[in-house]
C-alpha positions as CSV (number, residue, x, y, z in Angstrom):
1,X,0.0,0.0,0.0
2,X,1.7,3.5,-1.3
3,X,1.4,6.3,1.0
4,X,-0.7,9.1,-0.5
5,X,-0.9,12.8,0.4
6,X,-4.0,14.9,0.2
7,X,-3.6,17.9,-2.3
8,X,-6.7,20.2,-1.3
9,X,-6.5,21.9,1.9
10,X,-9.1,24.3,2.7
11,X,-9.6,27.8,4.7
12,X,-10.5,25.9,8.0
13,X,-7.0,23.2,7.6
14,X,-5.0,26.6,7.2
15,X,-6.4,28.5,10.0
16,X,-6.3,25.3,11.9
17,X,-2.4,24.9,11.1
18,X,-1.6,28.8,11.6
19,X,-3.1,28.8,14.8
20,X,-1.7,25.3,16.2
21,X,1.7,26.6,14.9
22,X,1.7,30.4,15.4
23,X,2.6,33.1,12.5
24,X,4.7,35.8,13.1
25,X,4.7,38.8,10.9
26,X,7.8,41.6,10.6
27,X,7.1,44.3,8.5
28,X,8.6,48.3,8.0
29,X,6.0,50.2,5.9
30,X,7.5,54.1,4.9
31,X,5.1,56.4,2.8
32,X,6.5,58.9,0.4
33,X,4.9,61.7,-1.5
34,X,7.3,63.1,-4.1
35,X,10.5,61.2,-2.5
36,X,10.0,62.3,1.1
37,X,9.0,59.8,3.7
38,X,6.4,61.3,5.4
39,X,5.2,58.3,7.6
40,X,6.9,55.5,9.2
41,X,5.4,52.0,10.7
42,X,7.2,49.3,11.8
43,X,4.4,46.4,12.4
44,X,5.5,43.2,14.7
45,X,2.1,40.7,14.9
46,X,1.6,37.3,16.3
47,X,-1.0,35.3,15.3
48,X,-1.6,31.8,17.4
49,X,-3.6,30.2,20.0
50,X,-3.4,31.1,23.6
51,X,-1.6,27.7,24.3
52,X,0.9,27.9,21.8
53,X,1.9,31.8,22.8
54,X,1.9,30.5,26.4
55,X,4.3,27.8,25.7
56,X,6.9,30.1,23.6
57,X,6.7,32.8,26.4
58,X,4.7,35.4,24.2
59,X,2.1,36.1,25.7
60,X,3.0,37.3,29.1
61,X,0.5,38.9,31.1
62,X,-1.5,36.2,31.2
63,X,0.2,33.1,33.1
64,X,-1.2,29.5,32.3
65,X,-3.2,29.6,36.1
66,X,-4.8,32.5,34.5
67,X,-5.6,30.7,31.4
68,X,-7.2,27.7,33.2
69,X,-9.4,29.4,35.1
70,X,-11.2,31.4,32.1
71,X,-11.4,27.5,30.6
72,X,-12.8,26.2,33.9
73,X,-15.1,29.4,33.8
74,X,-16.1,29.3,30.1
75,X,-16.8,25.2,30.9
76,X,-19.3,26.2,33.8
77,X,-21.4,28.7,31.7
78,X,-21.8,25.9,28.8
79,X,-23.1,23.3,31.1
80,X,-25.0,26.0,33.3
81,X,-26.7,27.2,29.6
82,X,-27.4,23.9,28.7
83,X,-29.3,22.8,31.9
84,X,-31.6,25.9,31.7
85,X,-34.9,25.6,29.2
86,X,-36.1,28.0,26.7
87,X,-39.5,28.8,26.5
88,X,-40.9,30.5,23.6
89,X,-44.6,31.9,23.3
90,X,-47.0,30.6,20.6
């Protein structure tokens, strides 16, 4: 049995890679109007999940016992949502 690859890859495999793996963008923008630089930007951007900048150090004003407790949080609203009934007029 040959190993085969998959060719497409959609939006959602992309994010989902970019995200799992991080992207970091460097970039030094200068705007000129008749040769003279008027404006200057120099952009730095991350783009990852919250995991992945916590594990590289990115990210650091939020600490990983930070991080679990929004999960534990966002975890108790789902379950508290889906225990409550919704009841609609007709």
């Amino acid at each position: 049995m040959e190993p085969t690859r998959e060719t497409e890859a959609g939006l959602v495999d992309l994010l989902d890679r970019v995200l799992e793996k991080g992207l970091i963008i460097h970039a030094d923008v200068v705007i000129t109007l008749a040769g003279v630089p008027l404006i200057g930007i120099n952009l730095k951007a991350a783009l990852a999940n919250m995991e992945t900048m916590l594990d590289y150090g990115m990210f650091e004003s939020c600490t990983k016992q930070e991080f679990v407790t929004i999960e534990k949080e966002q975890k108790q609203k789902e379950v508290s949502v889906e225990q409550e009934k919704i009841l609609v007029p007709t």
